[in-house]
N, C-alpha and C positions, 0 to 999 in steps of 0.2 A: 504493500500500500504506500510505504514511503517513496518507493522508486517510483510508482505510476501518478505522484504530485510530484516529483521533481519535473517528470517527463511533460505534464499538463503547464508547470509552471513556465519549464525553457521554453512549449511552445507558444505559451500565451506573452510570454516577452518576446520572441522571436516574432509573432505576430504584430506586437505594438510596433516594433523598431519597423518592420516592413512598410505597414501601413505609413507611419509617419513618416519615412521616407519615401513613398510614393506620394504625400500630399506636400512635404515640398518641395520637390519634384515639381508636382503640377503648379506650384505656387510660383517657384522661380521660372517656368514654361509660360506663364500668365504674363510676368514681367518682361521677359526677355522672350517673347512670343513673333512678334514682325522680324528682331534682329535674330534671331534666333536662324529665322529662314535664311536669313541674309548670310550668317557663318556657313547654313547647306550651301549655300550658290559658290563657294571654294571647291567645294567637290570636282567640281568641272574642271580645275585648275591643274599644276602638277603633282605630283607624288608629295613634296614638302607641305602644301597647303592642303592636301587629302589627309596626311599623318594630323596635324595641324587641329583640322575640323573634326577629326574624330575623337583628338583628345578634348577641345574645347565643348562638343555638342555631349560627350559623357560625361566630363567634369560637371556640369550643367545640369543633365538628368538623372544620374549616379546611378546609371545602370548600364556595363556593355554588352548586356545581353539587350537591352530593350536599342542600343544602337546596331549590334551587328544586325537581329531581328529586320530593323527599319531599313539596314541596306540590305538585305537582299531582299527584301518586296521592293525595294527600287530599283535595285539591279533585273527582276522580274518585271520590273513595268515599263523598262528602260530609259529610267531615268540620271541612271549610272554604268557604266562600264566596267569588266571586271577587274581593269591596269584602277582605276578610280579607286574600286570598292576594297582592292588589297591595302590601299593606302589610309584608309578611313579605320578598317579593322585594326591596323597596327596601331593608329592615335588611339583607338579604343581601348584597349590593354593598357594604354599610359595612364590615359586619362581615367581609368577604374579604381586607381590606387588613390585617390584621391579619399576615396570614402576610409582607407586604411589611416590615411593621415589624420582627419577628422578625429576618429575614433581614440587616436592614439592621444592627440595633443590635447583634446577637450574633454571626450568622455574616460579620462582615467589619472586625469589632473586636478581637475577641479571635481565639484562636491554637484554631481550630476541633479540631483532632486533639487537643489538650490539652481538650478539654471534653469532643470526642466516644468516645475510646477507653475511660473512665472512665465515661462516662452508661453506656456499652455493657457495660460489666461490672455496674456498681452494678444494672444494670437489671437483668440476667439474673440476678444470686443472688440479688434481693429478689423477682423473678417465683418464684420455685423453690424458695421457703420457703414453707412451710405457716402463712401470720399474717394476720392481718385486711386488712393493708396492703400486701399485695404486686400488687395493681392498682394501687396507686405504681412500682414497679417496670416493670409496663408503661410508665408515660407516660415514665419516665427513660428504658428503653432505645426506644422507640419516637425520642426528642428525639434521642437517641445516634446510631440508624442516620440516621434525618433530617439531623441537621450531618453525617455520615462522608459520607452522597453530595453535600452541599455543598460539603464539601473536596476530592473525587474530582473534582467540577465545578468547581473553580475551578481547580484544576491543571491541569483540561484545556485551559482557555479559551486559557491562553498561549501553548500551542502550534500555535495557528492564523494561521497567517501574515495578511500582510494580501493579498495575492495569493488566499489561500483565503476572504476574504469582501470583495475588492473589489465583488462586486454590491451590497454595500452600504455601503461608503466614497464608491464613486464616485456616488453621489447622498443623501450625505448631507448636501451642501449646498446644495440645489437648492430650496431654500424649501419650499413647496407640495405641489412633488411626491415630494420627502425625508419629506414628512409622511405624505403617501395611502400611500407603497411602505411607511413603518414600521409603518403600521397595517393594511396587508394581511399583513406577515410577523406580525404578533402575531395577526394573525387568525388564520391558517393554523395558528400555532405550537399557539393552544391549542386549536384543531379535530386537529388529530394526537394530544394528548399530552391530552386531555381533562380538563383541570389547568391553571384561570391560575395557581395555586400553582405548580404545577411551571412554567409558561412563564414567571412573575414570577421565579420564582428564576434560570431561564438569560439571559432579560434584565438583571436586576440584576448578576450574574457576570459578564458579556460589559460592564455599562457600568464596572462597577468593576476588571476588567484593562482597561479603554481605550478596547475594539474598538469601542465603541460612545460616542455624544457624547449627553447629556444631554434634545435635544429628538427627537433617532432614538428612544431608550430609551421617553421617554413619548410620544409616536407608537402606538410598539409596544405598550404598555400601553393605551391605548385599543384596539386592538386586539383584544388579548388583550380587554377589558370585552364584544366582541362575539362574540368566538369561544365564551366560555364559558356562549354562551344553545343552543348544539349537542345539551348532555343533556339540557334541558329539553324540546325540541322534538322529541328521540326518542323521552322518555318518555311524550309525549303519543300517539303515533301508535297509532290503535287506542281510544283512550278517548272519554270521554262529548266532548261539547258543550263545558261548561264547564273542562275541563282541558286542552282545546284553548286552549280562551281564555286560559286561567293560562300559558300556554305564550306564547303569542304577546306576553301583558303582559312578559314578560321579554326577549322579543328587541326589543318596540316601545322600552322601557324602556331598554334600552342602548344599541340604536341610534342613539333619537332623541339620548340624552345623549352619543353619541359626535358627531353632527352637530355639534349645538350648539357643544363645546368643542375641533372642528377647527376651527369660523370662528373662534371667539376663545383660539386657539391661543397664539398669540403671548402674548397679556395672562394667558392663564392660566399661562404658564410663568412670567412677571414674576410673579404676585399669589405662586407657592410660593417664588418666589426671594426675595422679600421676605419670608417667614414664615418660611423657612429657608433661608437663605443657601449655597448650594453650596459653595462656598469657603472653610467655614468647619466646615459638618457633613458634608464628605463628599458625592457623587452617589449611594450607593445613599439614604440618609438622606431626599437630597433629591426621588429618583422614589419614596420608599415616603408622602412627605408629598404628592406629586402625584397620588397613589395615590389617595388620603384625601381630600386636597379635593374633586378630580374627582366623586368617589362622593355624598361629603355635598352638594356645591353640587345634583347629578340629584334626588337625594333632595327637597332642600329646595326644588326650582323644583315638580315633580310633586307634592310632598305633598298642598297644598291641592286638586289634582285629582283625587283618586283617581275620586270617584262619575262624573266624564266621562268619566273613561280607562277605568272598567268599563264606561260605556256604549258609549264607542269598540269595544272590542274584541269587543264582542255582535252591534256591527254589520259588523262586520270578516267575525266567525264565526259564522253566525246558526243556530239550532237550528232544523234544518230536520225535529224528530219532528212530523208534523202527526196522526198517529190517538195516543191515547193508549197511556202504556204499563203493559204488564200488573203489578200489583204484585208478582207470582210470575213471572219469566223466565225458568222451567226452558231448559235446566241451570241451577245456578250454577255460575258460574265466578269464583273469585277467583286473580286476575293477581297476580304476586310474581317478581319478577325475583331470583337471589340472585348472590354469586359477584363483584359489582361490586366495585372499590377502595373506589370510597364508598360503602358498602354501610354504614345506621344501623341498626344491630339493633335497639338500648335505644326506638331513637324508632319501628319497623316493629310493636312491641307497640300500639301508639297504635290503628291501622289494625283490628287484630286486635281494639281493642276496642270499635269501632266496626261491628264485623260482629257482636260478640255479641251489643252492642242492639239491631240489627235484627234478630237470632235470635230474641232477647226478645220484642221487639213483637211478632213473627209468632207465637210462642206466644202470647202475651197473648190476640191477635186472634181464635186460633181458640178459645183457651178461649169468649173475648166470643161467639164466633158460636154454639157448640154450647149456652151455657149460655142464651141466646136463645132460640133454639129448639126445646130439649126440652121446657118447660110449654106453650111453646106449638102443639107436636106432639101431645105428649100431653091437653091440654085440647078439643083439634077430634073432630068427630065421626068414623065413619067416612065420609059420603059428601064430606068437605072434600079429598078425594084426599089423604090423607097419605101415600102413598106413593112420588108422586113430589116430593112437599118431602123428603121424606126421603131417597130417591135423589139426589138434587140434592145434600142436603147432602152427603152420604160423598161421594160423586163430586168436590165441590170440596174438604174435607177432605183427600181423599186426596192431590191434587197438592199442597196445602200440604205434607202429609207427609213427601210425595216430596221437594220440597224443602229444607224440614229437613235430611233425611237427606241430600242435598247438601250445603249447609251445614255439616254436620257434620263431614262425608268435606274440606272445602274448608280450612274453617277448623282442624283438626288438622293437615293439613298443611303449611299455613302455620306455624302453632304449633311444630311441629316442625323445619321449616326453620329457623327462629329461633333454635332451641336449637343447630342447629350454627355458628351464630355464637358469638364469644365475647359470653358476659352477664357481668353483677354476679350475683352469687349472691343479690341481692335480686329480681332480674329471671328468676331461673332461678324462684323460688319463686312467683315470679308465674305468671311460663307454666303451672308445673303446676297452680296455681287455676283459672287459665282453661280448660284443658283439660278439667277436672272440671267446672267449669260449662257447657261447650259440650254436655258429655255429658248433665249436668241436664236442659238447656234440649230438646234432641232427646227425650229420655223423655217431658218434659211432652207435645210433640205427637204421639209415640206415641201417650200415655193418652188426649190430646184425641179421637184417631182414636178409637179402642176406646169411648168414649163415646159415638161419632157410631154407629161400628156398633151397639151396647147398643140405641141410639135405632132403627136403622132394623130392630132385629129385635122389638122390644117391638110397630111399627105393623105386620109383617107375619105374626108372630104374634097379633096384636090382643090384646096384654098391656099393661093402660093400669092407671097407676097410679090412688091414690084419693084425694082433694080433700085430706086427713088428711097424704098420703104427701108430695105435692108443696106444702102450705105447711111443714111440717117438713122437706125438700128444699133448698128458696129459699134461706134462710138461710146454710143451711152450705156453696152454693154461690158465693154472697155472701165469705163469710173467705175461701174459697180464690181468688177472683178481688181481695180486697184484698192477699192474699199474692204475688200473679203480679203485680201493680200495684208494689206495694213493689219487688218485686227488678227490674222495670225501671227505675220511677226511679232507682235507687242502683247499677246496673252501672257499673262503670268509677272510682267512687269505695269506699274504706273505711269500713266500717261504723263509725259510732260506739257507744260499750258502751251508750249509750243506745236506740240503733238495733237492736243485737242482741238487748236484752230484747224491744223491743217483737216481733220477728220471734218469738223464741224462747217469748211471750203468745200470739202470735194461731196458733202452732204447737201451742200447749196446747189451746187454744180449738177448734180444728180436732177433734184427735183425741177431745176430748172428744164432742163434738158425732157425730163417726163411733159411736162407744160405742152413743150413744142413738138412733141412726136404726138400728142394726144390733139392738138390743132391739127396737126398732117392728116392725122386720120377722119378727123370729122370732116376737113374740107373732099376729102377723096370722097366720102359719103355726098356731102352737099354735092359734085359733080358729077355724081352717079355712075361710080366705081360700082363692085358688088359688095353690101353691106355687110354681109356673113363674114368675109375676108379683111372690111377696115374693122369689124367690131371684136375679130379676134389681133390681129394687130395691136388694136388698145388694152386689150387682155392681156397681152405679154408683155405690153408697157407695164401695165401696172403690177404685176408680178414681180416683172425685175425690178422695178421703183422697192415693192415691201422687201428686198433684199437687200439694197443698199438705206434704209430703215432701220432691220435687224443690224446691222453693222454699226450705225452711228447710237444704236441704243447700248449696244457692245461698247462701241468706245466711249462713253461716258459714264459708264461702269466702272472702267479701268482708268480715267482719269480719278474717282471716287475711290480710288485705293491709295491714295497716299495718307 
């Protein structure tokens, strides 16, 4: 009975530190929410600014599981490359020991329940105030409950006799094999608890009440370096090729750097002992600096490698797509797991914005296609079989459509799952931009359809416009394909006021131009053209007009994001 309250106890403090440290987590994600994306947009960058953003975007969320996880659903949505995503992984390891330092210098220095009882209130009535600044309130009370289950855990640890972890006293001297058993429980530890964070902190608590001696402790911690490649590797199952591979670079990644630094064990305990002296700063101080070396030294052996370790791991995982694939894969389907501890909201808009573009592009494409093909539907005779071009077209048209409208149905939903997460109120306002432009962007291919149809009813009616109709056509078909151009290149970034005029000009320019093709038409009527043929004429005015509409409703969305 006494063991199954210890066991209740460790995991009800293990529980509190989690949580807490997921709320502030989302606290400081709240804060540092717009710039936050702004550190992803390095990604893109070289190897240096990739290591860079991975240590800076985990130091930030205190979890490299909840980073490697988010690169490869990026690297799967291809928002990342896998020479990119090697580089993000390795900052990720650095920037994980952060949570080792914390623990070290605060929670086992100072008088935890004096810090924590205090963050825990200050937190909660500045959460619960109506002020700009009460997402500070978050990070406090999140740090709050985080050191309470520190304290809850450190209390605990005393009470475990040495009889209740002789399995691991009595081979904690055994050289070699004191080594492999402390790095199989640190494995184990963080495959259970899904959190080196949380396995770092019950190792550190366990060396700093005793139970544990110094090279057991960092043992275990290597360990733990290999247990926490587990969500990477869930999160890959199921996905492309290349996020397999993103997967596998983080277990090869820590493995290998776990091999390496059990042969030279020994010397690496010396080289931290020597940089910080146990004896002097304390064992937690001294495993959260063994921490840190460990990570930097894998870093800096691999860094110069990256473009063979990519090509290692292609050959490891090789894409075995050998027929091409379709650039339309009805259904779509976009994956979103929600509900996790390390669940990144502020950084899951990224992804969202990355499916818009290709929203984009696929409006784009079908406008490029239909606007293609109408002079030159219309220009051919009748015995050019224009009927079955024009069948053809709607026919593919249509499944574009279709999937739009997938897309649409996919990416709302997503959107909306987001929103029950906690955001910044700068990020809630984003979502609803985006939502509004998902809605754009699906009209546009709407209208793209209904222009294709226009097109296959004009050659089965054999209503052909007149050389007159369609060079005064071109033109205006012309702005609004520069308008659908414009809003793809610039999704995902804020419009500048110089950007907005120019959109808000070629908006002018547009309806202008509709004006005068819709006078063309009425006067061919007034002179007694055939009316069937000016009144669909004005139909495809007006068609293509609600498309460059959709566009400028788009781009004053995206000026609305600074």
């Amino acid at each position: 009975m006494q063991y199954l309250d210890i066991i209740f106890r460790i995991i009800g403090s293990l529980g509190l530190f989690l949580y807490g440290m997921k709320v502030m987590s989302d606290g400081i994600q709240h804060t540092a929410g717009p710039r936050l994306q702004q550190v992803l947009g390095f990604m893109t960058g070289n190897r240096v600014t990739a290591v860079l953003t991975g240590l800076v975007v985990t130091a930030i969320i205190q979890s490299s599981s909840a980073t490697t996880v988010m690169v490869v659903s990026f690297v799967n949505a291809g928002l990342l490359t896998l020479t990119q995503a090697i580089g993000v992984i390795m900052g990720a390891n650095i920037g994980t020991t952060i949570t080792g330092w914390i623990i070290s210098l605060v929670g086992f220095t100072l008088s935890i329940s004096a810090l924590a009882l205090p963050a825990v209130g200050l937190g909660f009535v500045m959460r619960m105030l109506k002020w700009k600044h009460r997402v500070l309130g978050e990070v406090l009370l999140g740090f709050g409950i985080l050191f309470l289950g520190l304290d809850f855990l450190t209390k605990s640890m005393p009470k475990l006799s040495v009889e209740a972890l002789s399995f691991i006293g009595a081979v904690s001297n055994q050289g070699l094999v004191s080594t492999l058993i402390g790095t199989g429980i640190g494995l184990v530890m963080t495959v259970i608890t899904h959190s080196s964070s949380a396995s770092t902190a019950i190792m550190l608590t366990m060396a700093h009440n005793g139970l544990i001696g110094y090279p057991m402790a960092a043992a275990m911690i290597l360990g733990a370096n290999i247990g926490t490649t587990i969500d990477a590797a869930l999160a890959s199952i199921g996905t492309k090729t290349v996020a397999r591979q993103t997967a596998l670079v983080h277990v090869l990644f820590n493995v290998i750097g776990t091999i390496w630094a059990l042969i030279l064990f020994q010397p690496l305990l010396l080289l931290v002992n020597w940089i910080i002296p146990g004896e002097e700063t304390g064992i937690t101080a001294q495993l959260a600096m063994f921490h840190s070396v460990f990570n930097l030294i894998n870093t800096l052996l691999f860094f110069p490698f990256v473009k063979p370790f990519a090509t290692l791991v292609s050959f490891l995982i090789k894409d075995t797509t050998s027929a091409p694939v379709s650039p339309i894969p009805s259904p779509y389907i976009l994956e979103y797991k929600s509900g996790s501890i390390q669940d990144t909201p502020e950084l899951n808009i990224l992804r969202a914005e990355k499916e818009i573009r290709d929203m984009a592009g696929l409006a784009a494409a079908m406008y490029q296609q239909v606007s293609t093909a109408f002079p030159s539907v219309q220009q051919r005779t009748a015995g050019d079989d224009k009927e079955s071009t024009v069948e053809a077209l709607v026919q593919d048209m249509g499944k574009q459509e279709q999937y739009a409208d997938e897309m649409r149905e996919e990416l709302t939903r997503f959107l909306i799952e987001c929103t029950r997460q906690q955001l910044s109120p700068q990020t809630e306002r984003k979502v609803s931009l985006l939502l509004r432009i998902v809605t754009d962007l699906e009209d546009v291919t709407d209208d793209c359809f209904s222009v294709a149809l226009l097109l296959e009813r004009s050659v089965k009616k054999n209503l052909n416009f007149k050389h007159k109709e369609m060079e005064a056509l071109m033109p205006y078909m012309g702005m609004v394909e520069a308008s659908l151009n414009f809003v793809q290149d610039h999704l995902g970034h804020p419009l500048s006021p110089e950007q907005g005029v120019y959109a808000k000009d070629l908006e002018g320019k547009i309806d202008r131009s509709r004006n005068k093709l819709r006078k063309l038409g009425r006067k061919r009527i007034e002179a007694g053209q055939d009316v069937k043929t000016e009144l669909l004429f004005i139909d495809v005015v007006r068609r293509i007009e609600n498309l460059g509409d959709y566009c400028y409703d788009i781009a004053v969305a995206l000026s609305a994001l600074h």
